[in-house]
VOPA-366514 format. One record per residue: residue in three letters; x, y, z of N, C-alpha, C in turn. Coordinates in pm, whole numbers, plus 50000, padded with zeros to 5 digits. Layout:
BEGIN
ALAXYZXYZXYZ ...
END
This chain:
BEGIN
UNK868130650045790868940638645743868570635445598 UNK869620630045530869260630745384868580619345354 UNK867820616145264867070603745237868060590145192 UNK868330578245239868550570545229868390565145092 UNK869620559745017868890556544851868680542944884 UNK867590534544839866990520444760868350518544734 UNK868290522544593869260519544523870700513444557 UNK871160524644614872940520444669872610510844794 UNK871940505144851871720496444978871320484644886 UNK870460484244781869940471844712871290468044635 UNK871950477544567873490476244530874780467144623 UNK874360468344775875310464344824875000449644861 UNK873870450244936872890437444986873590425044889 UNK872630429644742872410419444634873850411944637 UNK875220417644636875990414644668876920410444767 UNK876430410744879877160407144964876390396445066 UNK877330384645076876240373445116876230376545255 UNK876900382845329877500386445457877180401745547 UNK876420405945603875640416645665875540416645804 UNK876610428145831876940426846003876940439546057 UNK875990438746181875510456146247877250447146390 UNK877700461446349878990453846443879660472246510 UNK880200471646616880850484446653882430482546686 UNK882880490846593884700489846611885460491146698 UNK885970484346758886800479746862888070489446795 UNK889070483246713890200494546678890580497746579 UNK891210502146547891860509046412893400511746432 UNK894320504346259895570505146268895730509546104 UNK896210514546091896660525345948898050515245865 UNK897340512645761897970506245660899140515745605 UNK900600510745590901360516145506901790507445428 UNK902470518345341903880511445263903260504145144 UNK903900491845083903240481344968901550481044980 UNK901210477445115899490474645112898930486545078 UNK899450496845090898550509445065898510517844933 UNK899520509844829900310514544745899210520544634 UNK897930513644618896240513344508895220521644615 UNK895630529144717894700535144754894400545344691 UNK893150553444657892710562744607892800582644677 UNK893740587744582893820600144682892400606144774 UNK892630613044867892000620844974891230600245071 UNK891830590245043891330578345096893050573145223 UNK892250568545299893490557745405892980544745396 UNK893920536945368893920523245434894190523645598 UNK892980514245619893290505845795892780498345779 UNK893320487945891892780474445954892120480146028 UNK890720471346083889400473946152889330459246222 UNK889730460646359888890450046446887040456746507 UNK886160445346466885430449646540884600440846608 UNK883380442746704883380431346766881370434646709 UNK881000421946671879840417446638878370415546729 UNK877790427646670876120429946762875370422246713 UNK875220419246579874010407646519874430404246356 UNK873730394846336874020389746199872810389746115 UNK872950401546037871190409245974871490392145839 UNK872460392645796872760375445692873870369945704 UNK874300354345700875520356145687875470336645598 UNK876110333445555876390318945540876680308245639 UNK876950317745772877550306645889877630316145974 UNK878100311946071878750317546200879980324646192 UNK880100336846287881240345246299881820346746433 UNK883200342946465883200349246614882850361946614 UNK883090365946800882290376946845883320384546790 UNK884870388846738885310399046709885680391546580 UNK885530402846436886290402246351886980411646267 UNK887660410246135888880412846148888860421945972 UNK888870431745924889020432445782889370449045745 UNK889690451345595890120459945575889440469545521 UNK889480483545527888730490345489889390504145406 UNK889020511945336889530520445290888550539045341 UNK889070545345372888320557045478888800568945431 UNK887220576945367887380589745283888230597645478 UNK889040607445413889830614945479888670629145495 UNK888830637245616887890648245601889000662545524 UNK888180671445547889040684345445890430685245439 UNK890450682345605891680682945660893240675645638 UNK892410663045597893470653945547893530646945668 UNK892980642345740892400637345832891780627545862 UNK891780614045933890860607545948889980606046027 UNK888750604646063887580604546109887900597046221 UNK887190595146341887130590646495886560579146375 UNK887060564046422886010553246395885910541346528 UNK887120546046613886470539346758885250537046814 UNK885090528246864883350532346933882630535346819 UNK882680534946666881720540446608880860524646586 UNK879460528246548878470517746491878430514746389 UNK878770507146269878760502446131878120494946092 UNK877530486845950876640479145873878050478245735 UNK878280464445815879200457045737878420448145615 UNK879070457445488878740446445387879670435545341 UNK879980425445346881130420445261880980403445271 UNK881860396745243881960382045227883210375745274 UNK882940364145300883860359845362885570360845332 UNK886590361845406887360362145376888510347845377 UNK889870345845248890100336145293890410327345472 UNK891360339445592891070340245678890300334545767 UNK890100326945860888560330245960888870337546042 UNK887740347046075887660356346128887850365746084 UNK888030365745945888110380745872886860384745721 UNK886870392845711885720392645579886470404445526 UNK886390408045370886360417045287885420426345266 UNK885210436245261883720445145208884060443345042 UNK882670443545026882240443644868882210453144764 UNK882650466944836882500478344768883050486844868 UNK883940499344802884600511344849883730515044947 UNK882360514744954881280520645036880660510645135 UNK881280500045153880730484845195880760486945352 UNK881270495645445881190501845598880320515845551 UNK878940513545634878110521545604878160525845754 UNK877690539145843877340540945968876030534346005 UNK876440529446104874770528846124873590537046194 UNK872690537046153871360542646232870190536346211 UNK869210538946313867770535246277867510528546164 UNK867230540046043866420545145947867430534245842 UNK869140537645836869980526245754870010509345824 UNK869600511245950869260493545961868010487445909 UNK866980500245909865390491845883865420490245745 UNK865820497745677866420497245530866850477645486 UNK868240484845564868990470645527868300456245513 UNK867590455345692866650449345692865420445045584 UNK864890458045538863910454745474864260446445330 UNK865470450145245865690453145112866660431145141 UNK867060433745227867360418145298866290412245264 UNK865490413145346864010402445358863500401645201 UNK863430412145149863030408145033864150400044867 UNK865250401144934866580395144857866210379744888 UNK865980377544995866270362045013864580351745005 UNK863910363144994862040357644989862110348544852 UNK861420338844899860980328744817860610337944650 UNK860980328744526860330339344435860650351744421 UNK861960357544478862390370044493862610373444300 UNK862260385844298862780387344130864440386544122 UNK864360380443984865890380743940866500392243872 UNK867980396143897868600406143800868330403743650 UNK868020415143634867250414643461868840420643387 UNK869210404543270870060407543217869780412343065 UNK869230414343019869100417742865867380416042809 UNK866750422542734865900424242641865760410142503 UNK864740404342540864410391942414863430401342321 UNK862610393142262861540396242156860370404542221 UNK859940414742129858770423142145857770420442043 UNK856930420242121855770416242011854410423742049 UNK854090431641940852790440841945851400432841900 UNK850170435441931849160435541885848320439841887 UNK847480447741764846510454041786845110451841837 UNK844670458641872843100461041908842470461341807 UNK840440457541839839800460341733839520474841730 UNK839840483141787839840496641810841050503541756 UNK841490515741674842680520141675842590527941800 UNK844390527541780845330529841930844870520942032 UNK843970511042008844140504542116845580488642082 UNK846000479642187846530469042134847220461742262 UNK847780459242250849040452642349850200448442297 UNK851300454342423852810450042380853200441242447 UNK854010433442417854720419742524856240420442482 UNK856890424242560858300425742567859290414342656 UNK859690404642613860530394542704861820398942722 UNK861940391942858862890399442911863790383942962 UNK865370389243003866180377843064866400379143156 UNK866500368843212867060367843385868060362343414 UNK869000364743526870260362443580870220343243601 UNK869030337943645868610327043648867930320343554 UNK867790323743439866970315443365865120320743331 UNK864760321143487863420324643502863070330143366 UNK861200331243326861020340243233860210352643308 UNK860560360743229860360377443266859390383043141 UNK858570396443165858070401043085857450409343112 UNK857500422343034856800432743037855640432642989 UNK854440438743004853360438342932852420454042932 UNK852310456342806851830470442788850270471142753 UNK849230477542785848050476842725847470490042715 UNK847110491942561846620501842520845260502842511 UNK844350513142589842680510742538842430526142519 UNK841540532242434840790543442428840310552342503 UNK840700568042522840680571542645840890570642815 UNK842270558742741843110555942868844290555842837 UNK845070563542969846820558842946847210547742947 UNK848050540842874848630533242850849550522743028 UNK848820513943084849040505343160850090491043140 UNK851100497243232851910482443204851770478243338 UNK852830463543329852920455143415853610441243414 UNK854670438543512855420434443481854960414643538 UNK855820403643465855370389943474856720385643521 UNK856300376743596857410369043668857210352843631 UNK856410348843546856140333143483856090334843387 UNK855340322443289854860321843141853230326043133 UNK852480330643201851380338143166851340350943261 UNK850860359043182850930372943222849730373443331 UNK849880379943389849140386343449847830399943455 UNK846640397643388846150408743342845740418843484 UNK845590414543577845180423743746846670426343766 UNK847750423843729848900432043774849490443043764 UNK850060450743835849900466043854851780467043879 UNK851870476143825853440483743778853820483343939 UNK855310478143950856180480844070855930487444156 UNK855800493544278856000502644405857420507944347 UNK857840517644380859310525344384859800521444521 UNK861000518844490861660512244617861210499944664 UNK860950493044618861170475344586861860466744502 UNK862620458244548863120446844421862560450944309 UNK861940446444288861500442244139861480458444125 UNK860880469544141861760480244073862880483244075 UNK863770477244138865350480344122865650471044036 UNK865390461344005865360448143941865180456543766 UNK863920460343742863800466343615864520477043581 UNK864550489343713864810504143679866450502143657 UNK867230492243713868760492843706868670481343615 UNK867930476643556868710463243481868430465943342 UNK867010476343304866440474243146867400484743062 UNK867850483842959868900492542873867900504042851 UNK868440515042862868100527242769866890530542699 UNK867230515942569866250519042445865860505342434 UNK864520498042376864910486942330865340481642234 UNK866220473742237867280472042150866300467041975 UNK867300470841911866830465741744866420452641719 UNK867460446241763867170430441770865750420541810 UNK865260432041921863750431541987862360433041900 UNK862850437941830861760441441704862270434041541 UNK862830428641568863560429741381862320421341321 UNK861470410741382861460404141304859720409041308 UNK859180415841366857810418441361857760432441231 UNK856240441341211856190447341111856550461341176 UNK857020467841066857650482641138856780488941191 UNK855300493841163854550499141229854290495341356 UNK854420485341393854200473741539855770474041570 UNK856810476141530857790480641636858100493841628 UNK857510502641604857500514941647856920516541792 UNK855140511041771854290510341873855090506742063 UNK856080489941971856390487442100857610497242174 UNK858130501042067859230510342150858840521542193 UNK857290532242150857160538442246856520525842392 UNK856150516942365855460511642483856650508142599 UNK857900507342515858510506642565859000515942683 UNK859310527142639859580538842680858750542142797 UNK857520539042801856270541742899856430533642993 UNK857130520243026857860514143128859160521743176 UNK859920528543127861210535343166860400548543210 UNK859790554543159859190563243203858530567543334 UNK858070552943402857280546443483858040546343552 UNK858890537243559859920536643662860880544043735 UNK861120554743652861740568143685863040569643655 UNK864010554443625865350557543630865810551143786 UNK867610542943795867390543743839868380546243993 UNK868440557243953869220568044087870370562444158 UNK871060555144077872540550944148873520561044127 
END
């Protein structure tokens, strides 16, 4: 079985206030005007299905509900058995009651094991107290050296979807690689240790930090010290791996 991505599950979650392990009752095939924006080798249908648990939701759902879905076709041109099948509904409420929207072309996932403990997990940590915020843009970088050359520290601020303050922090010492670590307040953290892969806060950095850091991040410090920080920079992207959507 192929490995499950972080990524595209933290993609759907983050968005969708609404998360339902539910098994489909029926299926009716959209024509005509409603189907008119579907995407070739894709079908529109309506999906009744009836509701096993509520992994999140804003409220209560009856036991059957009601929404639309769009369903890759197989080689054949064909659509897939989805009777009786098991699903992990992403989506939000719909105007309707009793109906919800999915949040994404991919928002009816199958279910299994391995994609519920997932869901589960990447859940629990979306709604945890203090959860990190989507990192929207790059503030000021600011280098400083050591009494040692090559040694120093970088401090890179960062923005958040909320306000919160964010920050990278780089430290350079002598006959050591270069250690970052990321801040979730106004004082850094010197015992803090770079992300786990496959956690928030690395999906949080690895999908939210741009490319390069931007010009604007450095303009106002000395060129030799924003050189420094943009490789320090780099050694956080580096770190993180990218991030695999």
């Amino acid at each position: 079985m192929a490995t499950l991505s972080y990524t595209r599950f933290a993609d759907l979650i983050v968005t969708a206030p609404t998360i339902i392990d539910a098994t489909i009752r029926s299926v009716a095939q959209v024509k005509g005007p409603g189907a008119a924006d579907v995407q070739p080798g894709y079908a529109r249908v309506y999906i009744e299905a009836d509701v096993a648990a509520l992994i999140r939701a804003p409220g209560a759902l009856p036991p059957t509900i009601g929404y639309v879905a769009d369903i890759q076709l197989d080689a054949r041109g064909r659509m897939p058995k989805l009777r009786k099948r098991r699903v992990l509904l992403f989506a939000r409420p719909a105007r309707q009651p009793g109906q919800i929207q999915l949040v994404a072309l991919d928002g009816q996932r199958d279910w299994s094991p391995e994609a519920d403990a997932l869901t589960r997990k990447i859940t629990t940590e979306v709604v945890a107290t203090g959860a990190p915020p989507a990192v929207t843009g790059v503030g000021n970088a600011f280098h400083t050296p050591g009494a040692l050359p090559g040694e120093g520290e970088t401090q890179i601020f960062l923005t958040a979807a909320d306000g919160s303050p964010m920050s990278l922090n780089i430290v350079r010492k002598q006959g050591e690689p270069p250690r970052w670590s990321p801040s979730m307040g106004d004082l850094a953290d010197p015992n803090a240790a770079a992300p786990a892969h496959d956690t928030l806060l690395w999906y949080r950095l690895a999908c939210g930090l741009p490319p390069a850091l931007p010009d604007s991040s450095t303009a106002g410090i000395d060129p030799s010290e924003a050189a420094i920080a943009r490789e320090d920079y780099k050694v956080v992207l580096d770190s993180l791996g990218g991030c695999d959507r």
